[in-house]
C-alpha positions, 0 to 999 in steps of 0.5 A, a space after each residue: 486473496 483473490 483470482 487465479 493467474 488466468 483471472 488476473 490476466 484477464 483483469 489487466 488486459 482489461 485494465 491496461 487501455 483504461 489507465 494506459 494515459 493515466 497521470 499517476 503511477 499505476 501498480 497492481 499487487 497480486 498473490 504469490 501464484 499470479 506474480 509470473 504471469 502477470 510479470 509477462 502481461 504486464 511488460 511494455 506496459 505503465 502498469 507496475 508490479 507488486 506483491 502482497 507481502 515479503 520476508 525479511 529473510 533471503 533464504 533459510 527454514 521459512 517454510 510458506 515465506 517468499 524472500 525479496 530476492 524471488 520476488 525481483 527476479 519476476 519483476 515486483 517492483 514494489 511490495 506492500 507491508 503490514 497491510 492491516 489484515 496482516 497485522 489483525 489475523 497473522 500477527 505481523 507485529 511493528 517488529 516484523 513489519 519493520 524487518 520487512 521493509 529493510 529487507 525489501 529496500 535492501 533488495 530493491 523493491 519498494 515498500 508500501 509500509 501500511 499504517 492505521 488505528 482500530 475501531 477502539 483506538 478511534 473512539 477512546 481518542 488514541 489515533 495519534 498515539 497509534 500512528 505515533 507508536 507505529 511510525 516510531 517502531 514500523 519505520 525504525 532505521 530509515 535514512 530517508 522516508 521518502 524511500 517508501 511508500 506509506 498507507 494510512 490505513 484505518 483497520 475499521 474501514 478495511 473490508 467492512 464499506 466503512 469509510 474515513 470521512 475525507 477530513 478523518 483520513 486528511 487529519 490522520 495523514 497530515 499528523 503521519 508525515 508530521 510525526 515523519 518530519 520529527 521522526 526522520 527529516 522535514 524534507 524527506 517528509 514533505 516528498 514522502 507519499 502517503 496514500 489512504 487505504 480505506 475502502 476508496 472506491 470510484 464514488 469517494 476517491 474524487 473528494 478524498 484525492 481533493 485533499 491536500 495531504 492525500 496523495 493517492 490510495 490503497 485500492 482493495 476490492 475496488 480493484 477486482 473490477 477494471 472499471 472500477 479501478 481504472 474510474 480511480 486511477 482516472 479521477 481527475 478526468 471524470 
């Protein structure tokens, strides 16, 4: 929850030359209010739009909610779901998580389906148990989880400066598309994307992007600054 349309504007015309040759696929996420301005900022661009979160509904009594189909009129092209913040403070559970993301690929858009244990979990050696469960129930009725985008997130390295160390947050991606190729299929699991979500910033993001089963992150407050964020996108240049 953070800028206001101007803001986020300016942000991206900031942005936009700083990534404009990068070597991965860029997209910013950004609240509900920001999504038209930032859909007419962005375009000509190779900067992709996405949104913070999605109902699982079209239309109906949901008052406060934005339906996938709001969202594509705009131009998201992805939205993330069951960040962990989502998960921790409004009680979107594997269910709800699991509803949002049909809804979002019925529509189209892509979904970035976050995944990750709590401080506890960690320390009583229930890691796997937890990405296990949530790939099971988040994930539940995929054809082809290639389809998504996943992002291991670890609850006790969002927003807290705590970050997994690079070996951690391999481990934790590498059993996550372990439990895809059981749960769904071999190939799909070795084409899905699996980005690390915690606390990556232009310090780190070089040692964790060197990782194998990395394959790119969930930026957070890293990204409020296009310095910063443009410093990830371009890792593999510095």
């Amino acid at each position: 929850m953070n800028m206001t349309s101007a803001e986020g504007v300016k942000l991206v015309e900031e942005l936009k030359p700083l990534v404009k040759d990068a070597n991965c696929d860029v997209a910013v996420c950004v609240p509900f209010t920001d999504i038209p301005a930032l859909s007419a900022a962005l375009k000509g661009s190779n900067i992709r739009l996405g949104a913070q979160n999605v109902h699982f509904a079209d239309c109906g009594a949901f008052t406060g909610e934005i339906s996938p189909s709001m969202l594509k009129e705009f131009g998201v092209e992805y939205v993330i779901v069951g960040h962990s913040e989502r998960r921790r403070m409004f009680d979107d559970t594997d269910e709800m998580v699991n509803k949002r993301m049909h809804a979002a690929l019925n529509a189209g858009l892509t979904p970035i389906v976050c995944l990750g244990e709590t401080l506890e979990q960690r320390e009583a050696g229930e890691t796997e148990g937890c990405l296990s469960y949530q790939v099971t129930h988040s994930l539940k009725g995929l054809k082809d989880v290639s389809e998504i985008v996943i992002a291991y997130e670890p609850i006790w390295a969002i927003g807290t400066g705590r970050t997994a160390t690079a070996q951690q947050a391999n481990d934790a991606i590498a059993f996550i598309r372990k439990m895809c190729a059981e749960t769904f299929c071999p190939a799909c699991a070795a084409n899905v994307r699996i980005q690390y979500g915690g606390s990556m910033n232009a310090a780190n993001c070089k040692e964790l992007m060197a990782m194998p089963e990395i394959d790119g992150g969930l930026i957070g407050g890293a990204s409020l600054q296009a310095a910063d964020f443009a410093a990830i996108v371009n890792y593999d240049k510095n």
